[in-house]
N, C-alpha and C positions, 0 to 999 in steps of 0.2 A: 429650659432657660432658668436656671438656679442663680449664675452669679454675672454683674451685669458690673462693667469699666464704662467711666465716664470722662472724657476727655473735649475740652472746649475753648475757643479761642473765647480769650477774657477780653482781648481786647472789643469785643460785640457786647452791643450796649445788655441786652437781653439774656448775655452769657449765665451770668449766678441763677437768674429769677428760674429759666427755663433747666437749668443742671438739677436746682432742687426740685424743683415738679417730680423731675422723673426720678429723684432721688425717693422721694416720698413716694410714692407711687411703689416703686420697687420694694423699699421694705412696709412697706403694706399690704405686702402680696404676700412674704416672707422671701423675697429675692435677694441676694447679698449683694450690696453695692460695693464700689472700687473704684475711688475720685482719683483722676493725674492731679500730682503736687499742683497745677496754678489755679484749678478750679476748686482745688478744697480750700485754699490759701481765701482765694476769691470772696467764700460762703461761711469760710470760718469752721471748716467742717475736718479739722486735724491735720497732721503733714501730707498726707496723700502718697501716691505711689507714683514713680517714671513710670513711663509709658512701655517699658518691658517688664517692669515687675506686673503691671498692671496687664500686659497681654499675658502671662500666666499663670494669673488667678482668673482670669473670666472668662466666661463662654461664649459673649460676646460685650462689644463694644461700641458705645452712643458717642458719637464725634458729633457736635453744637460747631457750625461756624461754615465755613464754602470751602474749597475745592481745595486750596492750599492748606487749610486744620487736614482735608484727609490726606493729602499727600505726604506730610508729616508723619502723619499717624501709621500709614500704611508702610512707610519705609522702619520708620521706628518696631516695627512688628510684625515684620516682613516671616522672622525665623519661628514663630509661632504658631501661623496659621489661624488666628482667631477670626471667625468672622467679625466685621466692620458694616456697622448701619449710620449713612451720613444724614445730617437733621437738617436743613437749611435754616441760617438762622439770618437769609434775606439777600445774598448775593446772586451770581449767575450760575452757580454751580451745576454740573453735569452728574458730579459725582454724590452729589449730598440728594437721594431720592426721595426720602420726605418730607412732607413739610412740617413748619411748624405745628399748625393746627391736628396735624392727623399722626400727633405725635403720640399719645398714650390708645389712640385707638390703634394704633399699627402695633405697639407694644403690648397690649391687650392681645390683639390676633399671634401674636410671636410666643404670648404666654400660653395660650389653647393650643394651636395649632403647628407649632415648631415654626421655623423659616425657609428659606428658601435662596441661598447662597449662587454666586456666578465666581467663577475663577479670572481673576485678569490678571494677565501677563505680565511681570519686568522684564527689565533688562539689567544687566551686568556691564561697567562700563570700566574701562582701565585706562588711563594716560601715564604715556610712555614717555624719556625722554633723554636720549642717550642710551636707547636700549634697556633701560631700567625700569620698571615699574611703579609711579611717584602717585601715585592716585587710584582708588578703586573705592566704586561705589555703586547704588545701587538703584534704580527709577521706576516708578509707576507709568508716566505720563512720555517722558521724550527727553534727549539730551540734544541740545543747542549749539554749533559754534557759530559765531557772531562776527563781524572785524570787529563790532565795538564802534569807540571814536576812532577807528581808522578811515584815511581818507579812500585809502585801494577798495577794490574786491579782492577776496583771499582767495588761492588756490586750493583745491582737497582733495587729492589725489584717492579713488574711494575703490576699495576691492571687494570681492564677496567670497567668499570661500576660498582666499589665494587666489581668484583670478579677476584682473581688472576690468571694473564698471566702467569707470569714466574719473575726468578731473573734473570737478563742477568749480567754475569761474561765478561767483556768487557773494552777494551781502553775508552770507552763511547756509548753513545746512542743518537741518533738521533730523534726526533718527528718533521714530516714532513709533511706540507700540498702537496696537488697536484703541485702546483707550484714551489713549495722548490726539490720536485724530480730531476729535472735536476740541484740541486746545491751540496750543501754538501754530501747530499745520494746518489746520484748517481756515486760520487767517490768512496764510500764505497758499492759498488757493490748494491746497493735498484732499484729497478723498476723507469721506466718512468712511470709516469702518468698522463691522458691527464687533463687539468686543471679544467676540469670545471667538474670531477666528485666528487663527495661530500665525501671524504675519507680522511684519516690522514695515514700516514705510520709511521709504529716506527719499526726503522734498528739500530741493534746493528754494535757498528765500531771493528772490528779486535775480534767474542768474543772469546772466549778460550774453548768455546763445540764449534763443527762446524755445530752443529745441530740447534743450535740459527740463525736464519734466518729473514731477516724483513718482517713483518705483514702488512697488510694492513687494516685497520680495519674503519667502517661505519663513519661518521664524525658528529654525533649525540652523540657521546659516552663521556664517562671523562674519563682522562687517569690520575693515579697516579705514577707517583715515590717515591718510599722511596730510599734516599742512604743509603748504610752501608759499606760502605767505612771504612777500620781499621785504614788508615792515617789521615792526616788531612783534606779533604774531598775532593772538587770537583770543578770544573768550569764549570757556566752557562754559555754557550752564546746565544744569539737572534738575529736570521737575521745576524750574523758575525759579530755586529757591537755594541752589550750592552753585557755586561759582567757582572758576579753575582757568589760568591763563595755558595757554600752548605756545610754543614756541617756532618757527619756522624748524623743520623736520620731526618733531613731535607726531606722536601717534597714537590715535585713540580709536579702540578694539571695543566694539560694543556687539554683545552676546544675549540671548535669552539667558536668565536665569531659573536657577533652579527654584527660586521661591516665588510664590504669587501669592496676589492680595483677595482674599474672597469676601468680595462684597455682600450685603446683604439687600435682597431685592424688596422694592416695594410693594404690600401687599395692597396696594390701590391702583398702580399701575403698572405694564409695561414700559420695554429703554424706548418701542417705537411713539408712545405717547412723551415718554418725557423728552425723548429726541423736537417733537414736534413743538411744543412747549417753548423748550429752549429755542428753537432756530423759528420760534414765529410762523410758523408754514399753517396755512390756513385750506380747508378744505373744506366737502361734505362730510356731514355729521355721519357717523355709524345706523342704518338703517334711515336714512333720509332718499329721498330721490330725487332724482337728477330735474332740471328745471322743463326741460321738454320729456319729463319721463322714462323709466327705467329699461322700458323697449325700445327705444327711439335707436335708428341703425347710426353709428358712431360716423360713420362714412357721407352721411347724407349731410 
């Protein structure tokens, strides 16, 4: 670890104080740093780099802020491949693994001991309309159609490799990489899924059959929508964060893509503890015993 990018949502009250820490920190090691333009603006620390010059000077990259600084970040540097380590700086983030506190000692262990990276999945998303191609873009988390302020449920006519699934009658629908599971879809009642298996979920929101259930389907596959929405159509969103109207017969083709985001893992925990963490699940403690005992016949 020689050169280190620092990218932070300024809008966090903590953003500047905690970027220089590790700003200092770094070149005191002799590590070369590499601020995004708003946090050096932020700190007064020169014009900075965008976030792709900035993924190809560095060998990795410190994101300050929760789930949405990474998802930004991750699509902005999608064609690089840099590893990505998210800092929580107090939200609910899934994707931001360390904390504040255990922040130059996790970067101390990264400096001794190298890291330890996970590959997570995109997708590849395209809206169509008239047969034409009007929209292509690219997602960590999941892309969303919505009615929006419509009063209907929209219709979605959904296929899987050319051959049809189903029309989900729904508030909307969900396409969902492994990592996107503990976001959007997981409100909407969709499975956890552990990230690093190669699968796409598609979870209908609220449908109107209760027998419409979300799939989970190989992540090799194409997935098509047709809307046939009778209003005036529909809202895309990506990642929570792009937004794209459809139109009734519009069509949106969502693929794995070729490029994925490789996270950088915590060296204090595993996803099954910070899984735990986040969703509050409360057990016994690792090497504790059970309250009548770690013989006792579970059947009795």
């Amino acid at each position: 670890m020689q050169k280190v990018g620092i990218v932070a949502n300024t809008a966090k009250e903590q953003a500047g104080q905690v970027s220089k820490k590790l700003m200092d920190w770094c070149l005191g090691h002799g590590i070369e740093v590499y601020l995004d333009k708003g946090i050096a603006a932020a700190i007064d620390a020169g014009p900075g780099y965008d976030r792709r010059q900035l993924a190809a000077r560095a060998d990795i990259i410190a994101v300050f802020g929760g789930d949405g600084t990474m998802l930004r970040t991750a699509r902005a540097v999608r064609e690089f491949a840099v590893p990505i380590v998210g800092i929580n700086l107090g939200g609910f983030g899934y994707l931001t693994e360390v904390n504040l506190n255990e922040m130059i000692d996790a970067f101390e262990i990264f400096r001794r001991r190298g890291f330890q990276t996970e590959k997570r999945m995109m997708l590849d998303i395209a809206m169509e309309s008239g047969g034409e191609v009007v929209k292509k873009r690219t997602v960590l988390n999941d892309v969303v159609i919505n009615r929006g302020n419509l009063s209907r449920i929209v219709e979605m006519e959904t296929s899987v490799d050319g051959r049809y699934l189903n029309t989900f009658k729904a508030d909307g629908l969900i396409v969902s990489t492994p990592t996107g599971s503990t976001a959007y879809s997981l409100s909407a009642g969709g499975p956890i899924v552990f990230p690093q298996h190669d699968s796409i979920i598609i979870n209908p929101i609220c449908p109107h059959t209760l027998t419409n259930r979300p799939v989970i389907i190989p992540g090799d596959v194409i997935i098509r929508v047709t809307l046939w929405s009778k209003e005036q159509g529909a809202t895309v969103t990506l990642d929570g964060q792009i937004f794209h109207t459809l139109k009734p017969g519009d069509v949106m083709t969502v693929r794995k893509s070729a490029h994925v985001t490789l996270l950088v893992a915590s060296p204090h925990r595993d996803y099954l503890e910070i899984l735990r963490s986040k969703l509050g699940w409360r057990g016994l403690t690792a090497g504790m015993s059970r309250p009548d005992g770690d013989d006792a016949d579970p059947l009795k």
